[in-house]
C-alpha atoms as one frame of an Amber mdcrd trajectory, in Angstrom:
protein
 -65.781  80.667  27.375 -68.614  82.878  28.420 -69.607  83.802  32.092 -72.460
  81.612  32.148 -70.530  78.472  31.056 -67.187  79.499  33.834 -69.224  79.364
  36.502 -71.579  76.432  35.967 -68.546  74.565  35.282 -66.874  76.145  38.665
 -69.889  74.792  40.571 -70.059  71.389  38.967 -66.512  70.762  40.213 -67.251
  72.501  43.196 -70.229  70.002  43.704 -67.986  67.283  43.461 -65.161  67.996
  46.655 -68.521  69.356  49.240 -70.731  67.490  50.665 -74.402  67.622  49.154
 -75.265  69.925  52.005 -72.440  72.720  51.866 -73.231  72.731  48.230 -77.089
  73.450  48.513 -76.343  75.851  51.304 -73.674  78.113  50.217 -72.889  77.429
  46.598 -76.044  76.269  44.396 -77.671  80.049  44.159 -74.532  81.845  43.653
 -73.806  83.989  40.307 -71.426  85.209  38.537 -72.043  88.381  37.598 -68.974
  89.758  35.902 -65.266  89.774  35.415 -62.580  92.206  34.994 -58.678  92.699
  35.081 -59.448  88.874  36.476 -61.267  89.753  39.167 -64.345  87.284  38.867
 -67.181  89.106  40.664 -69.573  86.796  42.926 -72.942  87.623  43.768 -74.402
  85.891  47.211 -77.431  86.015  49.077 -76.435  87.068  52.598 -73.484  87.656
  54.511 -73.418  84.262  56.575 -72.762  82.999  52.877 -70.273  85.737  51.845
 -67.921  84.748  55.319 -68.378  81.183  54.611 -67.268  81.048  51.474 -64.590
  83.348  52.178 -63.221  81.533  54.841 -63.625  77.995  53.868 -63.950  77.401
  49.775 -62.392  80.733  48.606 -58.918  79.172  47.020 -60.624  76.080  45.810
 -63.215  78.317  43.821 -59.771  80.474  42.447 -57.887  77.358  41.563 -60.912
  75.846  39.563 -61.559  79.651  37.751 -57.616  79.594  37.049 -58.024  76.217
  34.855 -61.202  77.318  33.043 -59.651  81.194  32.256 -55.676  81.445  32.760
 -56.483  85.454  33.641 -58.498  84.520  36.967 -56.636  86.016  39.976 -59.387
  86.876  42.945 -63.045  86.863  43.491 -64.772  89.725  44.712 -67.540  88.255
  47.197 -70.909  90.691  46.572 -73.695  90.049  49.339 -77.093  91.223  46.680
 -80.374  89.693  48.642 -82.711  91.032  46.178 -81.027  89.426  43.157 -82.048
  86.556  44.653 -85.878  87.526  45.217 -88.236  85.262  43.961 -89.342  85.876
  40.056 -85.826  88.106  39.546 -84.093  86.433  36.648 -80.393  87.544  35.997
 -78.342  86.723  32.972 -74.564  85.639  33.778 -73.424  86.690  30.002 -70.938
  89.742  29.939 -72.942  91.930  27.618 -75.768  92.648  29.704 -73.879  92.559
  32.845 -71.252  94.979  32.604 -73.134  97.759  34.798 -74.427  95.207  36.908
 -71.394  95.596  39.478 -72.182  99.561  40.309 -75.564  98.678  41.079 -75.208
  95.417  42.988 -71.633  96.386  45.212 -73.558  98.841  47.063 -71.210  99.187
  50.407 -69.185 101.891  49.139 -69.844 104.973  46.926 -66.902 105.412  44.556
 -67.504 109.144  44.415 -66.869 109.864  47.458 -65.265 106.862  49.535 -68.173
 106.099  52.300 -69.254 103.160  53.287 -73.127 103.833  52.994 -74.315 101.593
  55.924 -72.401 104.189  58.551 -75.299 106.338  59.384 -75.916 108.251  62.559
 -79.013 106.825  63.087 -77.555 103.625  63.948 -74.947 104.691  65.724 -75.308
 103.585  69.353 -74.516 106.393  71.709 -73.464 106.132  75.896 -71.478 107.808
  78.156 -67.975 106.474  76.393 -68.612 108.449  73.020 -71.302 111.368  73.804
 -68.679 114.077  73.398 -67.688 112.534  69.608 -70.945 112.008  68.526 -72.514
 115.588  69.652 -69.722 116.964  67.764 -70.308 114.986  65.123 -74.479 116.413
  64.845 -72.357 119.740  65.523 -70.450 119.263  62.527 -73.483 118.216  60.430
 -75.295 121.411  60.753 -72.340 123.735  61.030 -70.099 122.237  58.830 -66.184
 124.436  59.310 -66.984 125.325  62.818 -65.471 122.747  64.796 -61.937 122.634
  62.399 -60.231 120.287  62.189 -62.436 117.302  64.680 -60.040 114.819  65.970
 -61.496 111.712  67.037 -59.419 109.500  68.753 -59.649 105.621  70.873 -59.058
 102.236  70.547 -59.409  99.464  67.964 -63.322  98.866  67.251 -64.986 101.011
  69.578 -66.783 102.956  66.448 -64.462 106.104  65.458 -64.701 104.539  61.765
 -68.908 104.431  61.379 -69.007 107.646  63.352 -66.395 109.989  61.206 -68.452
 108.193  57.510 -71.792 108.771  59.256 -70.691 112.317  59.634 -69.710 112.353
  55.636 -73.252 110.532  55.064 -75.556 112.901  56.471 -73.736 115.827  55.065
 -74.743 114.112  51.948 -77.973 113.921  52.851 -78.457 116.876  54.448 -77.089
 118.957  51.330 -78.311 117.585  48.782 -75.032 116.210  47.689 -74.283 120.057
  46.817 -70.993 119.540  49.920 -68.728 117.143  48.521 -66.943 115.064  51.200
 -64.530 112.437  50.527 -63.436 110.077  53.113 -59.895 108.017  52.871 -57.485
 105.618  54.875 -53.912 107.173  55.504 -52.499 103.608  53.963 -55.099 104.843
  50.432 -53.659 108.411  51.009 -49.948 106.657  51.398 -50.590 104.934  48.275
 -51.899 107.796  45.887 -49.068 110.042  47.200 -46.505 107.272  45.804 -49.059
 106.883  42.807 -48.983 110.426  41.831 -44.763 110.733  42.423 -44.000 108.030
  40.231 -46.559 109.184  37.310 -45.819 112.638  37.443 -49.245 113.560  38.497
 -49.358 114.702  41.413 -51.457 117.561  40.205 -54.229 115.388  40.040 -53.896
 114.057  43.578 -53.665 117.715  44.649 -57.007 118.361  42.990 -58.758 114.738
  44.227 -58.190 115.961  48.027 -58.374 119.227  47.862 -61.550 119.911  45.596
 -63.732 118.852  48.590 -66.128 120.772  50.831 -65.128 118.139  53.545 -62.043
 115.243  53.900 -62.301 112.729  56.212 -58.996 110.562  56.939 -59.153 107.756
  59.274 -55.896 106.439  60.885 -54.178 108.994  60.513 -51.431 107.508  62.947
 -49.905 105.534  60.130 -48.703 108.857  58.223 -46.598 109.581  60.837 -42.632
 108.699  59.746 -43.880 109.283  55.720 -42.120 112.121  54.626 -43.396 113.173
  51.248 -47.145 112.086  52.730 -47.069 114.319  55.961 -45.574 117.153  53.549
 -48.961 116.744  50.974 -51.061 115.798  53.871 -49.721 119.669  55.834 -50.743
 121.386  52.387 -54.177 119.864  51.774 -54.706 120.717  55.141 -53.639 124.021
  55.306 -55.839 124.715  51.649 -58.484 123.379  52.922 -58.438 125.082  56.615
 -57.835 128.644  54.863 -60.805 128.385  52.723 -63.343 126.726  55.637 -63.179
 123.430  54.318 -64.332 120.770  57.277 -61.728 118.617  58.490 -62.218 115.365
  59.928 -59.353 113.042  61.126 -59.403 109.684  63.607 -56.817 108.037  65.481
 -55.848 105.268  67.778 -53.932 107.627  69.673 -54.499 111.400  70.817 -52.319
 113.799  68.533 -49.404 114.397  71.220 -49.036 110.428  71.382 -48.030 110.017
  67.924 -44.040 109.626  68.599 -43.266 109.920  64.775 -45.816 112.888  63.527
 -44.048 116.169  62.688 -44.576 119.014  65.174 -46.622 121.381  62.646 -49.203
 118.599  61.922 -49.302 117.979  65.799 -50.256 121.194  66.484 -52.359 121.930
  63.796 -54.089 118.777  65.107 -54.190 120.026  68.560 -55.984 123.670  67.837
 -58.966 121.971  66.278 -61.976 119.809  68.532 -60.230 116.808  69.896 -63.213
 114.029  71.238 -62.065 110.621  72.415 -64.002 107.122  72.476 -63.512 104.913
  74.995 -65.216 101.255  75.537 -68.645 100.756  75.874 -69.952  99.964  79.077
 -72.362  96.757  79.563 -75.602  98.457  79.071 -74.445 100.190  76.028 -72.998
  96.771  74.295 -76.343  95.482  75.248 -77.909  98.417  73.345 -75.465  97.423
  69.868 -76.470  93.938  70.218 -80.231  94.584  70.303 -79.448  97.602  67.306
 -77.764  94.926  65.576 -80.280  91.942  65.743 -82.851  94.497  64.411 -80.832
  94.908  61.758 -80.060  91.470  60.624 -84.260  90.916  61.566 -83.216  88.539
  64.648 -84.093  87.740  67.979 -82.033  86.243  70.789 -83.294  85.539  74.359
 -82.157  88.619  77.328 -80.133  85.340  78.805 -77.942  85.126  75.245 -77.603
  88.973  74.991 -75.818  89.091  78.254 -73.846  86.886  77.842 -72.679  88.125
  74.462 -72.087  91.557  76.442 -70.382  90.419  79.126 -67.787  88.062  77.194
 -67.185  91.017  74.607 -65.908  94.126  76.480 -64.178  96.245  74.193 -64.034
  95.526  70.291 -67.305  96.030  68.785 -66.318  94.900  65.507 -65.423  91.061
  67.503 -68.662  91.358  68.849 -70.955  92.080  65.288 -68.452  89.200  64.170
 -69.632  86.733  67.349 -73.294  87.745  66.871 -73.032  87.064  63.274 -71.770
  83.813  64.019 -74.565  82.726  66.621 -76.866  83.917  64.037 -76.044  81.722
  61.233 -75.464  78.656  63.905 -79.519  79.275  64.691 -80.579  79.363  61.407
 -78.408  76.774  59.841 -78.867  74.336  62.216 -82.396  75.818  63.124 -82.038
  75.081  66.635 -83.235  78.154  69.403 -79.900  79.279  70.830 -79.646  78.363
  75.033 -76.952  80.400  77.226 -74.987  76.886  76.812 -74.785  76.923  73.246
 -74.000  80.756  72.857 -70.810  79.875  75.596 -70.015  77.345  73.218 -69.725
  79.589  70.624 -68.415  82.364  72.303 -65.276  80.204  73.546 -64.965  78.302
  70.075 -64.400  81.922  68.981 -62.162  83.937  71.252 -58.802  82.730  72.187
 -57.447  84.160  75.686 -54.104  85.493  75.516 -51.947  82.723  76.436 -48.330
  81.619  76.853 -49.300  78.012  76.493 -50.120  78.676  72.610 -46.687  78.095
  71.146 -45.279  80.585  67.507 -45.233  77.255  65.716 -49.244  76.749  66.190
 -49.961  80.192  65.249 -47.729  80.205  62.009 -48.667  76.775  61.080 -52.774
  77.874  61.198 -51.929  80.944  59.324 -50.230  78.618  57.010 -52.887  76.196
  56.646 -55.812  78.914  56.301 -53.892  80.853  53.008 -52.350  77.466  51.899
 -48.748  79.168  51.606 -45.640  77.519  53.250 -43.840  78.090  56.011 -41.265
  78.176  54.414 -42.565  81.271  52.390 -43.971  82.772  55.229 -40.978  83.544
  57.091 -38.771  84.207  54.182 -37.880  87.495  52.872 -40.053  87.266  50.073
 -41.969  90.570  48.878 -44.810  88.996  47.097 -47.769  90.708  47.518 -50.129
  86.945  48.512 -47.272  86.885  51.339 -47.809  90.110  52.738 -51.126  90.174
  54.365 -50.067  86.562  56.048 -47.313  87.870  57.536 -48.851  90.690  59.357
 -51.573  88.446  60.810 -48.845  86.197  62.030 -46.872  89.135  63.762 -50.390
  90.501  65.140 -51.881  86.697  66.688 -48.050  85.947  68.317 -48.726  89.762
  69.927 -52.289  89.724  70.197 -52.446  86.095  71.503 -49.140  84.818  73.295
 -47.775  87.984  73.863 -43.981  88.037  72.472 -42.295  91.155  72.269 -41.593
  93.198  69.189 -37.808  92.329  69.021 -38.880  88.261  69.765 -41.407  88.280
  66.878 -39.033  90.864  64.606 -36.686  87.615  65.143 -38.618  84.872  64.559
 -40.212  86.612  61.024 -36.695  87.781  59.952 -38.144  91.624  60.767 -36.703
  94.647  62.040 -39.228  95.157  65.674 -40.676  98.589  63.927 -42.150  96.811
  61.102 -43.391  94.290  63.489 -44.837  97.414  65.696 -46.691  98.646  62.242
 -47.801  95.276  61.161 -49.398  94.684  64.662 -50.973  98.115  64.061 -52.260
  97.973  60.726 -54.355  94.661  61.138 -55.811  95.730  65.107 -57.055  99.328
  62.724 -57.941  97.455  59.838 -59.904  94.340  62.422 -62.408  97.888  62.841
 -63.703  98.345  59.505 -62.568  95.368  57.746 -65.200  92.248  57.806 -63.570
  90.032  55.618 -60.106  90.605  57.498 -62.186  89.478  61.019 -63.485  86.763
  59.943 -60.067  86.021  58.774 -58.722  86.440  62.105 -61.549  84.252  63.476
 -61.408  81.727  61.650 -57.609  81.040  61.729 -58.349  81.015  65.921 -60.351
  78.563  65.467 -57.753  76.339  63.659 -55.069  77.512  66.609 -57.315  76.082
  69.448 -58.048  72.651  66.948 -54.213  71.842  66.368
């Protein structure tokens, strides 16, 4: 069956379990624009759309796909506005859409691992990250002087889209003629086991250290890796001999990372260390008026202040909140009042509380992925589980407190996987959209049950 056919058939069953609203608004204008290794690749108009279909029709669309083509296993969710321009006519049929994907997925450059929205320009700059972002124009224009630049603060206060803006402008800058390559310790992790059990480990050798400039963000989470600290010491040692630029981030300053081997500690130590700490109310004022330019909105001084003063330290939760008062304007096209962004606001954020019991977190969790239980709390190493489970561990932290060893209990976990569950999703909440409005979303079903 070709593209074209799959999808219109998707959407006609699709039409039939939504409302004649939901369809119009999220659905109706959506393409298909390819698939491979079953991954069905979606094109949408905006990112209001993207999230909502995400969070609210995502397994419905992959159970319909899976009855129409037995190979179906994800969609990829591509936000493309000018696809949808008026007068641009796309075909959904394979053969003319094969290179479609490199020019429509635009977030990410596959050369070289930024994210290509992460510019300095748009990075907001105040008294809690001056120090990290002069030495990030430092680094720009003197690239190998400040060697290595450790960045270091908590969970989505901007060490992510300052440490890729750095990589971007050096693109820029040069011409692409310095190649920098940015990567996540968990991607480094995972090409260190890659290149072990292949036997190629030359080639990972050569990926990180043929570069003018590596950037590695988290690198807490080598820390306890053996084989990855040992490749990690060598590529940085290659690189720091021949003036490569090295860039690194953490949640924690390099002495605070109990399970990092000495020689990367102090390697990490001799170079610039900068830390971020959390904005202050006049600069999360400034990132919500940088960010309504950018999504071309306006919201009254009353609604911006309130926004800043609910949101103190994660800056992803606050794009994520904004985004959401956004689309509540412009779907319901109503002008948004203090009262109505309060609404929001506490619709959104769930205070830590003891009152919200394990069995209402796990349940929503359950309920949002559509997975047991049952399943959740077994010992089951399936990769759908995964991901669920670490959300789980991080809300009965994040939200109602329990200690490691309580939650290691309740999940069947020893407490130090629980400790690097809890981390991994509070990193990932910082780059990670689709994982936030995860999180979101599955609050909102915790305060409903």
């Amino acid at each position: 069956m070709e593209l074209e056919q799959i999808w219109k058939s998707t959407l006609n069953e699709m039409e039939l379990q939504l409302s004649r609203t939901n369809f119009v608004t999220w659905l109706k204008n959506s393409k298909l624009i390819k698939e491979k290794d079953g991954i069905f690749y979606i094109a949408v108009p905006n990112n209001f759309a993207k999230e909502w279909i995400e969070g609210k029709y995502q397994k419905n669309i992959i159970s319909i796909l899976r009855k129409l083509n037995s190979s179906a296993k994800k969609i990829e969710l591509i936000v493309n506005p000018e696809l949808f321009a008026e007068g641009n006519k796309v075909n959904n049929n394979t053969s003319n859409n094969n290179n479609n994907i490199g020019v429509l997925d635009l977030k990410t450059d596959p050369e070289t691992g930024l994210n290509l929205k992460y510019t300095l320009n748009s990075y907001v700059v105040g008294p809690s990250n001056e120090l990290a972002y002069s030495a990030a124009t430092a680094i720009v224009n003197e690239i190998g002087k400040y060697n290595p630049f450790f960045v270091y603060g908590g969970v989505g206060i901007g060490k992510t889209h300052l440490i890729q803006a750095i990589g971007n402008e050096i693109l820029i800058k040069y011409n692409k003629k310095i190649k920098p390559r940015y990567v996540s310790s968990e991607k480094f992790t995972s090409d260190i086991v890659w290149g072990i059990r292949n036997k190629r480990m030359e080639d990972i050798k050569k990926k990180y250290r043929d570069v003018d400039v590596l950037i590695i963000d988290d690198i807490q989470f080598i820390g306890g890796k053996e084989k990855t600290e040992e490749e990690f010491f060598h590529t940085f040692n290659a690189l720091y001999e021949n003036n490569k630029q090295i860039i690194i981030s953490s949640d924690r300053p390099p002495q605070s990372i109990p399970t990092l081997e000495e020689r990367l500690r102090s390697r990490f130590e001799g170079g610039l260390i900068a830390d971020i700490t959390y904005p202050e109310y006049e600069m999360r004022v400034a990132i919500i008026k940088n960010k309504l330019q950018n999504f071309n909105q306006e919201l009254s001084d009353q609604v911006i202040d309130i926004i800043a003063k609910y949101i103190k330290k994660n800056i992803r939760e606050l794009e994520g909140i904004l985004k959401k008062i956004i689309f509540t304007k412009e779907s319901k096209n109503i002008e948004i009042t203090p009262k109505i962004a309060e609404e929001i606001i506490e619709k959104s954020i769930i205070k830590k509380s003891k009152n919200i019991t394990d069995t209402q977190i796990i349940k929503a969790v359950s309920e949002y992925f559509n997975i047991s239980v049952e399943d959740l709390i077994s010992h089951s190493r399936k990769k759908e589980i995964v991901e669920p489970r670490q959300i789980i561990m991080y809300l009965l932290r994040d939200i109602s407190e329990f200690s490691y060893p309580y939650i290691g209990n309740k999940m069947g976990k020893d407490h130090t996987t629980v400790i690097h569950s809890c981390e991994k999703i509070e990193a990932e909440l910082n780059k990670n959209e689709s994982l936030n409005q995860k999180i979101l979303t599955i609050k909102e079903l915790i305060l409903k049950s």
